[in-house]
C-alpha positions in Angstrom: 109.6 41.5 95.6 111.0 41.5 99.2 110.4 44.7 101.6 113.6 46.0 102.3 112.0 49.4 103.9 113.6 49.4 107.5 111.0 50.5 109.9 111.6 53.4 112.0 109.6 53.2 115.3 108.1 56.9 116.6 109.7 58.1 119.7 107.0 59.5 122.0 108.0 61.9 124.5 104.9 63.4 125.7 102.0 60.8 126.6 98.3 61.9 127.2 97.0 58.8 129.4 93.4 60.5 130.1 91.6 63.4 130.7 90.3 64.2 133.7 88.8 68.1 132.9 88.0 70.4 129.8 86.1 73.4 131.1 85.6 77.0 130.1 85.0 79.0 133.1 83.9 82.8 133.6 82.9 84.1 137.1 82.3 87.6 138.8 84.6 89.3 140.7 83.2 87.8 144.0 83.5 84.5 143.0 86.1 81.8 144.6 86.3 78.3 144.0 87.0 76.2 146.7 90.9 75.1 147.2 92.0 72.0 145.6 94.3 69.2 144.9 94.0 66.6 141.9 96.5 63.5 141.0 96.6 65.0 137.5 97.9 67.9 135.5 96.1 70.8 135.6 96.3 73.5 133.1 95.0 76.9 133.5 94.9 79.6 130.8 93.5 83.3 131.4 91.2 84.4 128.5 90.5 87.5 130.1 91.0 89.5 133.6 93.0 88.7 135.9 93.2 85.4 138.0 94.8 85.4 141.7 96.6 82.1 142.2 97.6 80.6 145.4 99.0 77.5 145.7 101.1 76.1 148.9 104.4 77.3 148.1 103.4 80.1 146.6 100.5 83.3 145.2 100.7 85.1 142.2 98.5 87.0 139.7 97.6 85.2 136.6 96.9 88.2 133.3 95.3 87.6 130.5 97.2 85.5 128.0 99.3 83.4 130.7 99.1 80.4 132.3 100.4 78.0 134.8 100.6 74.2 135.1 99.8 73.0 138.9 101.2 69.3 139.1 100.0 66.4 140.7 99.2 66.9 144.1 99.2 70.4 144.3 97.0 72.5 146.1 95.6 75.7 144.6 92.9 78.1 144.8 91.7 80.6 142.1 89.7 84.0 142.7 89.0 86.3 140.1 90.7 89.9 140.7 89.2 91.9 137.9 86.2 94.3 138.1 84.3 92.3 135.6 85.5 89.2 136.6 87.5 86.7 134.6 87.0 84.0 132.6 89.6 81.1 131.6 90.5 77.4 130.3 91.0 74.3 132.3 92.4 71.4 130.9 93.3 68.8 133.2 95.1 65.2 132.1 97.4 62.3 133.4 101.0 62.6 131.7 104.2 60.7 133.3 106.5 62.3 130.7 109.6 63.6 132.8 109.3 66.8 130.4 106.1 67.4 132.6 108.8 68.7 135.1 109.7 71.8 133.2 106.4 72.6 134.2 106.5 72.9 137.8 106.1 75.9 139.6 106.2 77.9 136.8 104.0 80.8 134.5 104.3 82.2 131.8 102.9 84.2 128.7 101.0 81.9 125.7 102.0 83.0 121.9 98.7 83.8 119.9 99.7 80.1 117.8 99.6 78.0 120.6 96.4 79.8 122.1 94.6 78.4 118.9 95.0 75.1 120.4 93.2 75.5 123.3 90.1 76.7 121.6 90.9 73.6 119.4 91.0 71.6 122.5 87.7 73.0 123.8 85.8 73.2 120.3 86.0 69.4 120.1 85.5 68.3 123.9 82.3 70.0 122.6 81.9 67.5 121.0 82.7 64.6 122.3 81.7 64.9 125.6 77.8 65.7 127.1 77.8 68.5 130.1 77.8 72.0 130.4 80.6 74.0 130.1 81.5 76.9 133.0 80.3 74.0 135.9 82.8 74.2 138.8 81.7 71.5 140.5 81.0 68.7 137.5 83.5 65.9 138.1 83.3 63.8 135.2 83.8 63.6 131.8 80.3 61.7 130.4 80.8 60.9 126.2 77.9 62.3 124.3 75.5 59.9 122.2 76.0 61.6 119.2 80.2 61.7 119.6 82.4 63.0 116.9 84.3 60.2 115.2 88.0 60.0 116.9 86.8 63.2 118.9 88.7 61.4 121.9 91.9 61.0 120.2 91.9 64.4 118.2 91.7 65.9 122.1 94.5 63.7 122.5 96.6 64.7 119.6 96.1 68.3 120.1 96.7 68.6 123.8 100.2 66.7 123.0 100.9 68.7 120.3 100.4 72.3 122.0 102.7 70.5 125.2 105.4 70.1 122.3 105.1 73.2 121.2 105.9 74.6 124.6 108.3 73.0 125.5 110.3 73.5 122.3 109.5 77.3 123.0 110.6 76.9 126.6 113.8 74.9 126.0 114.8 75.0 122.6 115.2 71.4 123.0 116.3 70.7 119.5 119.5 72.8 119.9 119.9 71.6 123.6 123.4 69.9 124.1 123.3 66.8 127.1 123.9 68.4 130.1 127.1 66.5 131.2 128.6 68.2 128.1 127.5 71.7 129.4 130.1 73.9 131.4 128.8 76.5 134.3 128.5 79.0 131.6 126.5 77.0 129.2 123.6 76.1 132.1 123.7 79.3 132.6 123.2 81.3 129.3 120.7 77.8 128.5 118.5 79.5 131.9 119.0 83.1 130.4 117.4 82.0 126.9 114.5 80.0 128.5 113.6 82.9 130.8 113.8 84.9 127.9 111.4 82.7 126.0 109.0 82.3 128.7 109.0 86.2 128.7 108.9 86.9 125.4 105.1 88.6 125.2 106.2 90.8 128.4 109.0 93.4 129.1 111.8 91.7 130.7 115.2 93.6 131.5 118.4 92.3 131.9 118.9 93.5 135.4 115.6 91.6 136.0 117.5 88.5 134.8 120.7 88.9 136.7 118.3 89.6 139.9 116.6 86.3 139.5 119.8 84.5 138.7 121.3 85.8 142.1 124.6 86.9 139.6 126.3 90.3 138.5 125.2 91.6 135.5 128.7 92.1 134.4 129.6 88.4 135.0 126.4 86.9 133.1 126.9 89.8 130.2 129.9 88.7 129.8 128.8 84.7 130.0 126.5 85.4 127.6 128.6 87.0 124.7 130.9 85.2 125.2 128.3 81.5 124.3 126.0 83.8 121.7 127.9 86.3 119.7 125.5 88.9 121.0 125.0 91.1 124.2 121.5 89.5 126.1 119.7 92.8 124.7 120.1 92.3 121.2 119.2 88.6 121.9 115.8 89.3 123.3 115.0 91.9 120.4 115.8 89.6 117.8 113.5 87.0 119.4 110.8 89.8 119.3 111.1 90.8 115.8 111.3 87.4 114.9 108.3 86.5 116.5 106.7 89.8 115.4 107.4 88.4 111.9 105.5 85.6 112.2 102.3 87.5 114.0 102.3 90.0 111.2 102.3 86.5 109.0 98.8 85.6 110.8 97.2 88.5 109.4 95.2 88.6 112.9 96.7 91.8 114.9 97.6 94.8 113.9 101.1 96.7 114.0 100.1 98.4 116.5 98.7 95.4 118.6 101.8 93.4 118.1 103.9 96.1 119.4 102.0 95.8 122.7 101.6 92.1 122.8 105.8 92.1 122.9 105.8 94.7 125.4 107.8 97.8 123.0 107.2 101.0 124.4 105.2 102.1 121.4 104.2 101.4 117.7 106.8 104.0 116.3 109.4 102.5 118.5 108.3 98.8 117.4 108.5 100.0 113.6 112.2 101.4 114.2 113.6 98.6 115.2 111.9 96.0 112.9 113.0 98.2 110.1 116.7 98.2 111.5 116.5 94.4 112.5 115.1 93.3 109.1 115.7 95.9 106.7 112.5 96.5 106.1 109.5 98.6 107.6 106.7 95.7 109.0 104.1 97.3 106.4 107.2 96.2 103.9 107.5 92.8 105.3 103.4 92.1 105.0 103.4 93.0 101.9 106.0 91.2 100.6 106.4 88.4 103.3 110.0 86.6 103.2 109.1 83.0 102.0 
């Protein structure tokens, strides 16, 4: 019997090559690493504290639960701000995907999901690799004796995976149309939703947008209904519920936790408008999850 399956070969479009750092770090408030520059990606995440960041075109403070991607070449410095000091993730690796670029100069907030994949990330460099863990100035990656069967490429996987997953958080990149089809208006309300996504675990208002932007509110309001249906409000709360929807779905935080995490004013408030968004109340909804 002939084969007449047709072969569909997997498009790739992120591509760890190596990796250069996987480090847990957690220093005092005095503490500050020296400045430095790599020719790899370097990923920084903010377990806890807060994390001053300067780099050479700019110097911001990192909060617990962002991060930042410095890019090849570019010098930056980290100091712990907090009384108690911070601690945070490093991941550093060699990726010549052009969907690296969404990265640069940019931070943002982490959902709790894709956090689980840097403790993933970090439980098996633990073993794989032989050194310890919160060393500043250990260099190289040295495989333990006793390495963990396809330890190397489960970093691999994972790390490519959780890039994915940002970027599809980012950029909605499924729903994306080629940008020689998009009009003025279209690039714009496409920048409005991915500053809305990389906010989406912080208050953002829609005068903050329109500052940012360098428009009138009234010009990207209108913009904006006009593409979606739905004023830029209403947008970014039905994001919020829906993602509240799927943290309530973890079982991991409380009501009152989630309402923080996506910045509502309080838990009463947070339960209002779930209730009006959904129809029902979240203890409703974790009870009888929507399948």
């Amino acid at each position: 019997m002939s084969d007449e399956y047709i072969k569909h070969q997997i498009s790739n479009i992120i591509n760890i090559h190596k990796i250069a750092i996987v480090n847990f770090f957690e220093f005092k408030e005095q503490f500050s690493m020296k400045g430095e520059k790599h020719s790899f990606w370097e990923f920084v995440y903010v377990d806890r504290g807060v994390l001053s960041v300067n780099t050479e075109n700019d110097s911001f403070d990192l909060k617990e639960g962002e991060c930042v991607f410095h890019k090849p070449g570019e010098y930056h410095l980290h100091k712990p701000l907090s009384p108690t000091g911070a601690s945070y993730y490093v991941i550093g690796f060699i990726c010549n995907s052009p969907h690296m670029q969404t990265f640069r100069d940019k931070h943002f907030r982490l959902s709790p999901k894709l956090r689980g994949f840097i403790v993933s990330i970090l439980e098996e460099a633990s073993r794989v690799f032989d050194f310890p863990f919160n060393t500043p100035d250990n260099q190289r990656l040295k495989v333990s004796e006793n390495a963990m069967l396809g330890g190397q490429q489960m970093i691999r996987t994972y790390l490519e995976q959780f890039i994915i997953l940002i970027l599809r958080q980012t950029h909605n990149v499924k729903n994306t149309p080629s940008p020689m089809s998009e009009t003025k208006e279209e690039k714009l309300v496409s920048a409005i939703k991915n500053k809305i996504f990389l906010h989406l675990y912080s208050r953002i208002s829609v005068e903050e947008i329109c500052r940012e932007m360098n428009y009138s509110r009234a010009y990207l309001s209108k913009a904006f209904l006009k593409e979606c249906g739905c004023t830029m409000n209403e947008y970014i709360t039905k994001l919020k519920i829906e993602e509240a929807k799927s943290l309530i779905l973890l079982k991991t935080y409380n009501f009152s936790q989630i309402s923080d995490m996506l910045g509502f004013s309080n838990p009463l408030y947070f339960s209002r408008v779930f209730k009006r968004i959904t129809g029902v109340s979240p203890s409703e909804f974790k009870n009888t999850p929507e399948k």
